[in-house]
Every structure is written in C-alpha cells, then in structure tokens.
Biopython code that builds the backbone (N, CA, C, O; Angstrom):
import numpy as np
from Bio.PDB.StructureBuilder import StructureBuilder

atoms = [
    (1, "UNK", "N", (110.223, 114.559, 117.012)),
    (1, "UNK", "CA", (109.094, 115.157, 116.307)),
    (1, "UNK", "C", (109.325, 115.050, 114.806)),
    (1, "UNK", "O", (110.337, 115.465, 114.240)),
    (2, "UNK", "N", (108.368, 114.497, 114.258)),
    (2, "UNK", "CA", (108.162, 114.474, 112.284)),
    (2, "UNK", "C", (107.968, 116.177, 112.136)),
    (2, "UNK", "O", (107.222, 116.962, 112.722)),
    (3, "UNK", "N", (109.034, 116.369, 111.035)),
    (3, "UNK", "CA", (108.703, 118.206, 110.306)),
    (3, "UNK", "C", (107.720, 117.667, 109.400)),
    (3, "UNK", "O", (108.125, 116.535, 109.138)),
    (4, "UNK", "N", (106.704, 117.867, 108.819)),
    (4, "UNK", "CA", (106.218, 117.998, 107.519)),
    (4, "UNK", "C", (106.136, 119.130, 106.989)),
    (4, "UNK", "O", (105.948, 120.258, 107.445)),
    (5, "UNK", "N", (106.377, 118.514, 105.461)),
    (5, "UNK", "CA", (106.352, 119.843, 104.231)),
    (5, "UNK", "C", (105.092, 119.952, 103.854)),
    (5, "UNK", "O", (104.680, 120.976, 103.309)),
    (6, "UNK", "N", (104.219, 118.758, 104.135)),
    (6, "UNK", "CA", (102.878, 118.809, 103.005)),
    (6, "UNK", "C", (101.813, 119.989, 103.259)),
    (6, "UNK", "O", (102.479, 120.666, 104.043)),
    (7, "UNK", "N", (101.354, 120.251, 103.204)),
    (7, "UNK", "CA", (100.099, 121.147, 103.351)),
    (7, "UNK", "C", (99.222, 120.750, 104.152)),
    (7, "UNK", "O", (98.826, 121.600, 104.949)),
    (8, "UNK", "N", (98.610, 119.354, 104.238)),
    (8, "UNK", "CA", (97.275, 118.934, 104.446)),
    (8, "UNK", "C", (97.301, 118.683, 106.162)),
    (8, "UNK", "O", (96.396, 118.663, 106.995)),
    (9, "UNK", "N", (99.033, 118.475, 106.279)),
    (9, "UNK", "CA", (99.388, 118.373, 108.190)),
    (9, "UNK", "C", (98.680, 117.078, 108.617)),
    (9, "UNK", "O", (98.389, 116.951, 109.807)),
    (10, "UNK", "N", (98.396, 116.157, 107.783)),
    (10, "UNK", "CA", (98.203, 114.657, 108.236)),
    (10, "UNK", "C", (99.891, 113.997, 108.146)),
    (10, "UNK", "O", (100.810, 114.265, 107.372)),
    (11, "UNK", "N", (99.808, 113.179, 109.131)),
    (11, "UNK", "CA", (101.332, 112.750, 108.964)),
    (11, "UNK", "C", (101.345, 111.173, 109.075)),
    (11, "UNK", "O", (100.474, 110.540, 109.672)),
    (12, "UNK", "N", (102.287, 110.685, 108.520)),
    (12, "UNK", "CA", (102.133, 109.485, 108.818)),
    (12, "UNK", "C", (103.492, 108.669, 109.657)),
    (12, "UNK", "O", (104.662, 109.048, 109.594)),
    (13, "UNK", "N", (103.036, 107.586, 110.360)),
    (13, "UNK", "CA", (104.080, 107.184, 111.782)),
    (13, "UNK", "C", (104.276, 105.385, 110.764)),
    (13, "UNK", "O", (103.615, 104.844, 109.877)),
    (14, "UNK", "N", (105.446, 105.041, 111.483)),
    (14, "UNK", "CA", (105.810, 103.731, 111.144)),
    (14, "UNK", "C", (104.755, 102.706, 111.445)),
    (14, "UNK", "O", (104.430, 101.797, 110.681)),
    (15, "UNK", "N", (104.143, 102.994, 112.893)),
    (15, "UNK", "CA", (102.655, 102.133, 113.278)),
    (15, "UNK", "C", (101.382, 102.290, 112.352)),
    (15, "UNK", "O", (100.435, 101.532, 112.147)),
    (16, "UNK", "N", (101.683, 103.484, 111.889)),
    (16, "UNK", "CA", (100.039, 103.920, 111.232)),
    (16, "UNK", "C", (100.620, 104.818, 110.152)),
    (16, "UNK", "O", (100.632, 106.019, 110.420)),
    (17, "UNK", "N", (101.172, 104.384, 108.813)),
    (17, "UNK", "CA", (101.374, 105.558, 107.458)),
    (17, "UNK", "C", (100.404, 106.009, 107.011)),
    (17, "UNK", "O", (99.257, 105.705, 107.338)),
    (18, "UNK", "N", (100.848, 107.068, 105.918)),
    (18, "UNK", "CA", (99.775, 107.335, 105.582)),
    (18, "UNK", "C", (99.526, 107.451, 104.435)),
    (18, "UNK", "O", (100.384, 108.038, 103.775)),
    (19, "UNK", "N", (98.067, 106.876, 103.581)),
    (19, "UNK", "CA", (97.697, 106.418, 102.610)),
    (19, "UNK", "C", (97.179, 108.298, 101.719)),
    (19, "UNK", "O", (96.288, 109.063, 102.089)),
    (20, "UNK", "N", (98.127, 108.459, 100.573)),
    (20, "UNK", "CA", (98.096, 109.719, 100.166)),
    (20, "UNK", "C", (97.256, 109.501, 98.872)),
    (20, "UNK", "O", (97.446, 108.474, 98.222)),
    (21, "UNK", "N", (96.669, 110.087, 98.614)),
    (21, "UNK", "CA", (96.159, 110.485, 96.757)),
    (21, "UNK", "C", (96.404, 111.638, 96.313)),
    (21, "UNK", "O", (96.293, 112.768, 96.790)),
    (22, "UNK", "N", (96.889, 111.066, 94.953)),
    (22, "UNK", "CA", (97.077, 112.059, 94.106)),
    (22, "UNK", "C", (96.343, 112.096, 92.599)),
    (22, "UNK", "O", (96.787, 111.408, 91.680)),
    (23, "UNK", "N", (95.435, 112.774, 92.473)),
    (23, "UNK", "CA", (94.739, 112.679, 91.432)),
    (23, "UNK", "C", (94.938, 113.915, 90.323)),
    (23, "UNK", "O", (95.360, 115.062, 90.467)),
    (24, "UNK", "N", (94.535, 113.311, 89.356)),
    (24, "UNK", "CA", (94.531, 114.281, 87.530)),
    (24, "UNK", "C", (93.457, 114.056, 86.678)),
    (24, "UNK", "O", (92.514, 113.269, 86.754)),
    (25, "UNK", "N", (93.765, 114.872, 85.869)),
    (25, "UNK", "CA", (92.538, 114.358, 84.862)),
    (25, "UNK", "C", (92.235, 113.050, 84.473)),
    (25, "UNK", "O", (91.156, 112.469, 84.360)),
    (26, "UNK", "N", (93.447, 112.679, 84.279)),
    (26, "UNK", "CA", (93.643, 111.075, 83.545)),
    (26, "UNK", "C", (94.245, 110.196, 84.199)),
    (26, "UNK", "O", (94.354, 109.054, 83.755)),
    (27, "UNK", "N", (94.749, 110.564, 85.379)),
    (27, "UNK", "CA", (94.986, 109.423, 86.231)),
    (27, "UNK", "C", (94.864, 109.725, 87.952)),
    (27, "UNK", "O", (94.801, 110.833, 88.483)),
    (28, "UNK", "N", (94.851, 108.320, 88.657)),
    (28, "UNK", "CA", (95.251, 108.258, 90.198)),
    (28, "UNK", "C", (95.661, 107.643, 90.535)),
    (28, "UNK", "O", (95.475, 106.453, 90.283)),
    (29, "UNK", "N", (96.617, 108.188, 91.454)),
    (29, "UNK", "CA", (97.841, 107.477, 92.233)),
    (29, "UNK", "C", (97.026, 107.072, 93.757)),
    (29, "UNK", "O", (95.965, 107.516, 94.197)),
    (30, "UNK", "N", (98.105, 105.920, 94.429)),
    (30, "UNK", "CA", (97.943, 105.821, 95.668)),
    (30, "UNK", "C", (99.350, 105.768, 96.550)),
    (30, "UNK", "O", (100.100, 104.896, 96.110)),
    (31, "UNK", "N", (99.888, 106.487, 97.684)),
    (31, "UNK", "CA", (101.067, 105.600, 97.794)),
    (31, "UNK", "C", (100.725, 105.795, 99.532)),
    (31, "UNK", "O", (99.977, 106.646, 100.013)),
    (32, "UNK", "N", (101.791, 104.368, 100.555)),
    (32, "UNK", "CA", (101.241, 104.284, 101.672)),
    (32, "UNK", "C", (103.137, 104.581, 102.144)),
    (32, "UNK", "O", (104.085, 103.906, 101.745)),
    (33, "UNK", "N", (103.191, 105.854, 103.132)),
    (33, "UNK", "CA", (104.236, 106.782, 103.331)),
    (33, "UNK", "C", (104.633, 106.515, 104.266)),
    (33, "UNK", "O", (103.618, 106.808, 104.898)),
    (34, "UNK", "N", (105.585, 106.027, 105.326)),
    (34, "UNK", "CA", (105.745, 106.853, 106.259)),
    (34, "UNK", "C", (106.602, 107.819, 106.390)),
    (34, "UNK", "O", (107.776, 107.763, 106.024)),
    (35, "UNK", "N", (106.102, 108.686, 106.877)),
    (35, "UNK", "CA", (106.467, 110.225, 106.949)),
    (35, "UNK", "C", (107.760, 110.198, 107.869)),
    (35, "UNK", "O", (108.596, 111.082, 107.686)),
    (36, "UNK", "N", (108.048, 108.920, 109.170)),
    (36, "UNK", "CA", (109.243, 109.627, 109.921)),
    (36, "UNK", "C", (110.685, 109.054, 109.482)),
    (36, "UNK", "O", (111.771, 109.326, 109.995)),
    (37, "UNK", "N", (110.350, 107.973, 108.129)),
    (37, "UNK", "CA", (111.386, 107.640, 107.595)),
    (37, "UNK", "C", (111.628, 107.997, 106.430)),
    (37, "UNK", "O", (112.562, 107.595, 105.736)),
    (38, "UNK", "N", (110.495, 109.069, 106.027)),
    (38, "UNK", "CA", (110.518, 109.463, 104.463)),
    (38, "UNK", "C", (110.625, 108.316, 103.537)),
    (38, "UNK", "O", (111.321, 108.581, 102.556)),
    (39, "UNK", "N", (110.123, 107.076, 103.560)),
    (39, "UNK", "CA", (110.343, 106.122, 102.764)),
    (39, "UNK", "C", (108.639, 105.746, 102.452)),
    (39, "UNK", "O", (107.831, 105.438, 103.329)),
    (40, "UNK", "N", (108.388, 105.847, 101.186)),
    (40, "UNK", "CA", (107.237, 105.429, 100.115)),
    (40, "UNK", "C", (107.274, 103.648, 100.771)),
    (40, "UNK", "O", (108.356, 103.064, 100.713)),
    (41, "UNK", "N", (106.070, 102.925, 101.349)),
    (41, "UNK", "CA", (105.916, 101.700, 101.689)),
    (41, "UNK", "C", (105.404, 100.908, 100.844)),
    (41, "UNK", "O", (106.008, 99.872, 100.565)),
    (42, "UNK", "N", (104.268, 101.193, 100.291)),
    (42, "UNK", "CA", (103.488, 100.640, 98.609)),
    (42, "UNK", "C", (103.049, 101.559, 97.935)),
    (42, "UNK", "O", (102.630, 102.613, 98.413)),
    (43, "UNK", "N", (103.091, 101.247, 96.605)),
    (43, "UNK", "CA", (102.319, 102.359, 95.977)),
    (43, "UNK", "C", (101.121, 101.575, 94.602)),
    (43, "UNK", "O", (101.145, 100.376, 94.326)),
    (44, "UNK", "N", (100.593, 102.149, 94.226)),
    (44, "UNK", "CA", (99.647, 101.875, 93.067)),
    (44, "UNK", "C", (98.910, 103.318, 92.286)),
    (44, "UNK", "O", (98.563, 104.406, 92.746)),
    (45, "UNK", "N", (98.874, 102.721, 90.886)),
    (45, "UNK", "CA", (98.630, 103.659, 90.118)),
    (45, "UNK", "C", (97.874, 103.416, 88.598)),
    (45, "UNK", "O", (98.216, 102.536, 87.808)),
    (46, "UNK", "N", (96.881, 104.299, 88.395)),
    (46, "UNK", "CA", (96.843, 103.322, 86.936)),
    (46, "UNK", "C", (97.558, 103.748, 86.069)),
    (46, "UNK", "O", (97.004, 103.600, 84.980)),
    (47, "UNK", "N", (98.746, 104.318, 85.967)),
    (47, "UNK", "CA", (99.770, 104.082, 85.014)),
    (47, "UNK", "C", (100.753, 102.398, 85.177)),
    (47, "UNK", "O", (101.312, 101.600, 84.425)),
    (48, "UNK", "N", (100.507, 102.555, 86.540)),
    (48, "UNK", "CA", (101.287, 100.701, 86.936)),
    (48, "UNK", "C", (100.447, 99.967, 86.341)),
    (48, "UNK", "O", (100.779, 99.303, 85.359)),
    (49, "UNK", "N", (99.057, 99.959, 86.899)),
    (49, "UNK", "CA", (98.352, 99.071, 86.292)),
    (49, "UNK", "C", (98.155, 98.923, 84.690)),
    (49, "UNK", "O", (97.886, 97.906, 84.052)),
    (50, "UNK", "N", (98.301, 99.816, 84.383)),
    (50, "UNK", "CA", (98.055, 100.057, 82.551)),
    (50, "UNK", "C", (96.797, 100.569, 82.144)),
    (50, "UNK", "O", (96.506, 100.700, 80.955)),
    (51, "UNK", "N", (96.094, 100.842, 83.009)),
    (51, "UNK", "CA", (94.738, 100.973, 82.651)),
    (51, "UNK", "C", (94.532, 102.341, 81.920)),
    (51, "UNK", "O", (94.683, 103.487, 82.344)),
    (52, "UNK", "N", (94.076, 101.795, 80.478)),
    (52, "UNK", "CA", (93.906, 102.934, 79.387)),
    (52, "UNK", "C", (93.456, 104.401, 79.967)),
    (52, "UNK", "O", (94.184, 105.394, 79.979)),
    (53, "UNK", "N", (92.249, 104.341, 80.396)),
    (53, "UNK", "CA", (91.091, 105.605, 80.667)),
    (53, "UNK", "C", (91.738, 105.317, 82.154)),
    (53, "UNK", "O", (91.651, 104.292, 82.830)),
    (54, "UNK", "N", (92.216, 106.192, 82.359)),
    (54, "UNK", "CA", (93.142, 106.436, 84.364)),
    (54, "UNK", "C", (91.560, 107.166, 85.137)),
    (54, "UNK", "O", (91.021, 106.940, 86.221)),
    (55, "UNK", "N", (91.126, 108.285, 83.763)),
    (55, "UNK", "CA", (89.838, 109.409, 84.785)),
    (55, "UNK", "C", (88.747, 108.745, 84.919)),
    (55, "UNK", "O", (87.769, 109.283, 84.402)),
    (56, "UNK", "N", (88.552, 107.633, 85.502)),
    (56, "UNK", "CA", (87.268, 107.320, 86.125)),
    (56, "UNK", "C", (87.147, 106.852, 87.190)),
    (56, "UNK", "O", (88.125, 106.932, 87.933)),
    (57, "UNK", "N", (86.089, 106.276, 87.619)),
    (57, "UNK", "CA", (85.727, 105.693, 88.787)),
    (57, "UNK", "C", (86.114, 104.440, 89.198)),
    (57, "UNK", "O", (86.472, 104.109, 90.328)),
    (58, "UNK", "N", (85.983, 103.511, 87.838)),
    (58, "UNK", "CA", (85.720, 102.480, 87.603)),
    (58, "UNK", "C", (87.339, 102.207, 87.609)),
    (58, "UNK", "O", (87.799, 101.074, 87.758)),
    (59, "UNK", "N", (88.041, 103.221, 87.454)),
    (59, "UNK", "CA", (89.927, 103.535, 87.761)),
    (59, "UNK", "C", (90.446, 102.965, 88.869)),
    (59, "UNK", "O", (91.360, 102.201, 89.180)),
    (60, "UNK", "N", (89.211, 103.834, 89.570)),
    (60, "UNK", "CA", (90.100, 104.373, 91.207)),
    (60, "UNK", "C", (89.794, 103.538, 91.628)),
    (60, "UNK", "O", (90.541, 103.236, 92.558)),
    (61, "UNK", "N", (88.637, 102.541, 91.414)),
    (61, "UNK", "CA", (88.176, 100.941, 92.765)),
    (61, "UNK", "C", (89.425, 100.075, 92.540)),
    (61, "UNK", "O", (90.031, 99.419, 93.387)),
    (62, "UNK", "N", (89.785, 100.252, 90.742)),
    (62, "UNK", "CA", (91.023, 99.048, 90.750)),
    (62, "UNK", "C", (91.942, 99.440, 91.786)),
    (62, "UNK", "O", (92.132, 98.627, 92.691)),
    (63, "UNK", "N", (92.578, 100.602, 91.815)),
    (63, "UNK", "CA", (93.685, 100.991, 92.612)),
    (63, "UNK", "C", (93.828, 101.087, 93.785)),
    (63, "UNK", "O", (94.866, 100.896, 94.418)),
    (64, "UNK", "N", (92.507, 101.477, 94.288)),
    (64, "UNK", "CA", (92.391, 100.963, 95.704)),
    (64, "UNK", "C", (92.296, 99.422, 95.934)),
    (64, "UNK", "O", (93.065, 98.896, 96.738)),
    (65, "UNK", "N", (91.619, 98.878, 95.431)),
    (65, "UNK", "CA", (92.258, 97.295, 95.380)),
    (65, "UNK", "C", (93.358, 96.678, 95.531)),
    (65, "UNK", "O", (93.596, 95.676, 96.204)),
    (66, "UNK", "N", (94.226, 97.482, 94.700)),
    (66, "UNK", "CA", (95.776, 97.263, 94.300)),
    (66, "UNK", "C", (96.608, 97.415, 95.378)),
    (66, "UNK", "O", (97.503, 96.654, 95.744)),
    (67, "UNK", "N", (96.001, 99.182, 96.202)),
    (67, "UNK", "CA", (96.779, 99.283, 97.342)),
    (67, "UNK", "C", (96.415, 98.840, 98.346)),
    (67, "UNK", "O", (96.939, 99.141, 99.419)),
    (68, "UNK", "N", (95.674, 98.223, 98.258)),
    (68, "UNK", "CA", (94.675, 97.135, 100.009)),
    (68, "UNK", "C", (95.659, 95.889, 99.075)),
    (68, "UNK", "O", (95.241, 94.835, 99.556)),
    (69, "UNK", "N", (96.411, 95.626, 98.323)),
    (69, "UNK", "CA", (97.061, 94.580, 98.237)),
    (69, "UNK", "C", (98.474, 94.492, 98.755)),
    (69, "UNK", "O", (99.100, 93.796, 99.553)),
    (70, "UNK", "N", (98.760, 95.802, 97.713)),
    (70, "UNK", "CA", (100.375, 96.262, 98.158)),
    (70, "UNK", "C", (100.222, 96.085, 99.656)),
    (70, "UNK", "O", (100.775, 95.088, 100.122)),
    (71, "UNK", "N", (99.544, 96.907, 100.520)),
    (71, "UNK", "CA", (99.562, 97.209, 102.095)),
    (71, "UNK", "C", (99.901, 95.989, 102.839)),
    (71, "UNK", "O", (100.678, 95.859, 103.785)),
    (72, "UNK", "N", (98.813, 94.688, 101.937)),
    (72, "UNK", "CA", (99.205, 93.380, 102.994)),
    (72, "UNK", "C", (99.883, 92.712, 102.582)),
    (72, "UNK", "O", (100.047, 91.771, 103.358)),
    (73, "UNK", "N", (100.838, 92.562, 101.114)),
    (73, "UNK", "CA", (102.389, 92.350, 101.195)),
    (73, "UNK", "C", (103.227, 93.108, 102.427)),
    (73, "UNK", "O", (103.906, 92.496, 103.251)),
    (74, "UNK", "N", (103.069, 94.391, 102.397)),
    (74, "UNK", "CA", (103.867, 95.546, 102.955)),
    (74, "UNK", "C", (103.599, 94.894, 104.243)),
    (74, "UNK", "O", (104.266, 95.415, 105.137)),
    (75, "UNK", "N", (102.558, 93.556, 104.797)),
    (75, "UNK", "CA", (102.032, 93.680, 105.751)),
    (75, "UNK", "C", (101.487, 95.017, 106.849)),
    (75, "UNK", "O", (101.863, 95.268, 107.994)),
    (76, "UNK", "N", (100.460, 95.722, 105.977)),
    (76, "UNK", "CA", (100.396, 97.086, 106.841)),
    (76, "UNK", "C", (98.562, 96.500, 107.060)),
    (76, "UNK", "O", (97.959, 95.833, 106.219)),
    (77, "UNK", "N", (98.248, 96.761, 107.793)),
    (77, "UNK", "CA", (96.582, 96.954, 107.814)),
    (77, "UNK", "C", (96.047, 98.210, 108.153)),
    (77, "UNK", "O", (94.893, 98.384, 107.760)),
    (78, "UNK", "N", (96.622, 99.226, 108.840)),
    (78, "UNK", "CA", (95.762, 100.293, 109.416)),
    (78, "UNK", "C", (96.802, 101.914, 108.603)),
    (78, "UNK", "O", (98.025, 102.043, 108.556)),
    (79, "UNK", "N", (96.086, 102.561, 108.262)),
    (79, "UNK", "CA", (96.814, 103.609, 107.609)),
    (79, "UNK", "C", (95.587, 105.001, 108.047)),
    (79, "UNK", "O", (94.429, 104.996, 108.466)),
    (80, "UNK", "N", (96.522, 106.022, 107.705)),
    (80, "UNK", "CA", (95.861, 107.669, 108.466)),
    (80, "UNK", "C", (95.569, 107.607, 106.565)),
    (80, "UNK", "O", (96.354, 107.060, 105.790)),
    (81, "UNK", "N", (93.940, 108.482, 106.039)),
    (81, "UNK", "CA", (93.637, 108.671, 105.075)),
    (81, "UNK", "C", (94.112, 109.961, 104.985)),
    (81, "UNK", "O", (93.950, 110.739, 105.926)),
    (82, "UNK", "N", (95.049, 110.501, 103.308)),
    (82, "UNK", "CA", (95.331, 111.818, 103.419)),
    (82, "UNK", "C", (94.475, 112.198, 101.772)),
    (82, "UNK", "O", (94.926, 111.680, 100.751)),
    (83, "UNK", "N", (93.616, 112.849, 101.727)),
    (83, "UNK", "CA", (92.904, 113.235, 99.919)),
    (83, "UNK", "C", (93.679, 114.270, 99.781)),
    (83, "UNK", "O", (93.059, 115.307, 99.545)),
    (84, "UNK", "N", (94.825, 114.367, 99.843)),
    (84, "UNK", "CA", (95.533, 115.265, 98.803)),
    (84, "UNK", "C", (94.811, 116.532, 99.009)),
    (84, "UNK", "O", (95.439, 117.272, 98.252)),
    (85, "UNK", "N", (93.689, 117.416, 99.669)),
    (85, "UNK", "CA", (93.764, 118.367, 99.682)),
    (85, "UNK", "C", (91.954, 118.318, 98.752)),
    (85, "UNK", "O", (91.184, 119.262, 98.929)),
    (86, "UNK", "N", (91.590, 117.237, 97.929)),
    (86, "UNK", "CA", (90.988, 117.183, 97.294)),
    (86, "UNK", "C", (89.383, 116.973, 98.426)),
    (86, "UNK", "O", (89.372, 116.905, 99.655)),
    (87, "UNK", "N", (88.157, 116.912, 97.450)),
    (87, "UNK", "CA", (86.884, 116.440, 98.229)),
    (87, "UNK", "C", (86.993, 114.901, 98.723)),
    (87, "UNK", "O", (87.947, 114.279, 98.256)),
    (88, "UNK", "N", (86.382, 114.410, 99.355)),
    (88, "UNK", "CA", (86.308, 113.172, 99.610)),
    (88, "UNK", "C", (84.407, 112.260, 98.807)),
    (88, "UNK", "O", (83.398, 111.759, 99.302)),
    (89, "UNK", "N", (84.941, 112.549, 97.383)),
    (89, "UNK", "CA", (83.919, 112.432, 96.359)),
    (89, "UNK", "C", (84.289, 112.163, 95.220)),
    (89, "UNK", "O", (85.224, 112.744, 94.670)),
    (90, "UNK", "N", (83.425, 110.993, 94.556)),
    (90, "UNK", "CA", (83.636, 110.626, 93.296)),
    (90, "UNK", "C", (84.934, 109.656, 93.413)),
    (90, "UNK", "O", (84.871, 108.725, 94.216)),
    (91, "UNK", "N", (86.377, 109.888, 92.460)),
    (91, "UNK", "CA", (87.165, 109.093, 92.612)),
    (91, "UNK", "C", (87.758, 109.242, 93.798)),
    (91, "UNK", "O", (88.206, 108.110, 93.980)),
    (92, "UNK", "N", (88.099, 109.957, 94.842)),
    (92, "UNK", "CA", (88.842, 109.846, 95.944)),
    (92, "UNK", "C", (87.804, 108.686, 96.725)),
    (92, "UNK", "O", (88.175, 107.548, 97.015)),
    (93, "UNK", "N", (86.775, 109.099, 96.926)),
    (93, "UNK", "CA", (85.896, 108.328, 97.372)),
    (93, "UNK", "C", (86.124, 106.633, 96.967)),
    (93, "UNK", "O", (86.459, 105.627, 97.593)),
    (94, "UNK", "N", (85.772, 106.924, 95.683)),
    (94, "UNK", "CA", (85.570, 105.035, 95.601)),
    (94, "UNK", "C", (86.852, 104.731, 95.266)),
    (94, "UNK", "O", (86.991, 103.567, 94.890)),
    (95, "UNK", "N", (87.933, 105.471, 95.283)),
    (95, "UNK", "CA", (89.712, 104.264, 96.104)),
    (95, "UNK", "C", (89.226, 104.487, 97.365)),
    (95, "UNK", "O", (89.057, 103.274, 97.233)),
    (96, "UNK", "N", (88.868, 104.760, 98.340)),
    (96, "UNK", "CA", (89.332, 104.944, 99.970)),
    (96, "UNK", "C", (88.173, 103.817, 99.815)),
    (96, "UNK", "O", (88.614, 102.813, 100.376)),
    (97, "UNK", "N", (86.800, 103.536, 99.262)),
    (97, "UNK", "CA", (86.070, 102.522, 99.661)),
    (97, "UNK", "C", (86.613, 101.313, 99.381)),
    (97, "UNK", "O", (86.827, 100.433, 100.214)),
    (98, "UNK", "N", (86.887, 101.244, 97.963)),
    (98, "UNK", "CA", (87.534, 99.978, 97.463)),
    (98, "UNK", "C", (88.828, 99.354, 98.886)),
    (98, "UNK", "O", (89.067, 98.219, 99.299)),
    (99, "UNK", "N", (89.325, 100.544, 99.221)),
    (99, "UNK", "CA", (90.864, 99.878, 99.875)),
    (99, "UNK", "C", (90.146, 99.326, 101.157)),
    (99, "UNK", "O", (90.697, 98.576, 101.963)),
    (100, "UNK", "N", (89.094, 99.695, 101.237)),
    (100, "UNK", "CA", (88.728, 99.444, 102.683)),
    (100, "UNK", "C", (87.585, 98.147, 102.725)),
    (100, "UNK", "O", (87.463, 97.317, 103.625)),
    (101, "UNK", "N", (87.149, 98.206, 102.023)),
    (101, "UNK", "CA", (86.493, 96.508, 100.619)),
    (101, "UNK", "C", (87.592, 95.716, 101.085)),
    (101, "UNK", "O", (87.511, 94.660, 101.713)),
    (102, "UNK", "N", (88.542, 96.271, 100.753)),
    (102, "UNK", "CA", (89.841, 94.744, 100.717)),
    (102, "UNK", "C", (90.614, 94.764, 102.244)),
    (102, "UNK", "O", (91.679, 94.146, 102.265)),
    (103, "UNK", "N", (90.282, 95.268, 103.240)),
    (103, "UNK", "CA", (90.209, 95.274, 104.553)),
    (103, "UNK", "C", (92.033, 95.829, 104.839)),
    (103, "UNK", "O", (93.007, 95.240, 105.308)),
    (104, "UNK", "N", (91.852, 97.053, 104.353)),
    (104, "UNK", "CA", (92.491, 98.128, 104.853)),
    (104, "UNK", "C", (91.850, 99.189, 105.525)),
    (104, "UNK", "O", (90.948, 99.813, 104.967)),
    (105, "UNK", "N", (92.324, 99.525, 106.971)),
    (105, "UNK", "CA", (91.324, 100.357, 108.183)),
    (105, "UNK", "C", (91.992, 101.265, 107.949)),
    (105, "UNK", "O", (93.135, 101.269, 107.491)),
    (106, "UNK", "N", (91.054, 102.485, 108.371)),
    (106, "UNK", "CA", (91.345, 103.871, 108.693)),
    (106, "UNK", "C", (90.218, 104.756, 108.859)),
    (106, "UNK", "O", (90.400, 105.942, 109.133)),
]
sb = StructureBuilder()
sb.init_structure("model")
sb.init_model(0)
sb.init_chain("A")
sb.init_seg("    ")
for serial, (resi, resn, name, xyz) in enumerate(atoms, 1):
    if name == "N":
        sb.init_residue(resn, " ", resi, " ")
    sb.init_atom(name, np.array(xyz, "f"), 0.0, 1.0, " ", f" {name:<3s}", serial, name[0])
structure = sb.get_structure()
C-alpha cells in the first residue's frame, strides 16, 4: 500500500503517475510523480522555461506543452490529473488542455 502525505488523496502508481500543479501568482509548475517510488518523472515550469510573465494563461498552455513533452521522453502517456487542491479554471485548466492537445490522457 502507497502512504500519502498530500491532502488531495490522488495518488500516483508507476503504470499511471500523477500529473500535479502547482500554481502562484507569477508562476506554474507541472511535475509527473510517482508516488510509490517517491521519484519526480518530468517536470516543467515557467521558471525552466524562462518565460517573463509566469501569471497567465498564455503561461500555462506553454507548460502543459512542455509536460506532454517531458511525459513522452519519460515515455509516459496516461497520468491521474491532481489541481493541487485548486479550481479546475483558467490556468489549471488551459495546462491540463494544452497537455492533453499534445496527447497526454487522463
């Protein structure tokens, strides 16, 4: 059995990780987890990317892009969606569309 610490009680398995966000004013993260090895699989961010203005929309499509890229280096295609606890609106929204644009399932 996986313990989790997180709050949100989505977990992620070696077959199926799980794709986390973490958002701020000025920036968003993506990273794809699995939870039963505690090991971070890809990650993306617009601090990686460089992208000046991190708080927008127009942010979060790059990064979901980025991580529908990382994933199919990582060779991953299918991941459990976790929003951090957040709405599933605005920027959470358009990374989970973007990643899924670049044919990452969940």
């Amino acid at each position: 059995a996986v313990v989790s610490t997180q709050s949100t009680g989505v977990i992620g398995t070696k077959d199926k990780p799980r794709l986390s966000i973490f958002r701020s004013l000025k920036n968003i993260e993506a990273q794809i987890i699995d939870d039963s090895a505690h090991k971070t699989l890809a990650a993306a961010s617009t601090v990686s990317l460089k992208i000046k203005n991190g708080g927008n929309i127009e942010a979060a499509k790059k990064v979901g892009e980025a991580i529908a890229q990382a994933a199919k280096k990582a060779k991953i295609t299918t991941v459990v969606f976790d929003r951090g606890g957040n709405l599933f609106h605005g920027r959470v929204k358009a990374l989970a569309e973007a990643a899924k644009e670049k044919g990452l399932k969940f």
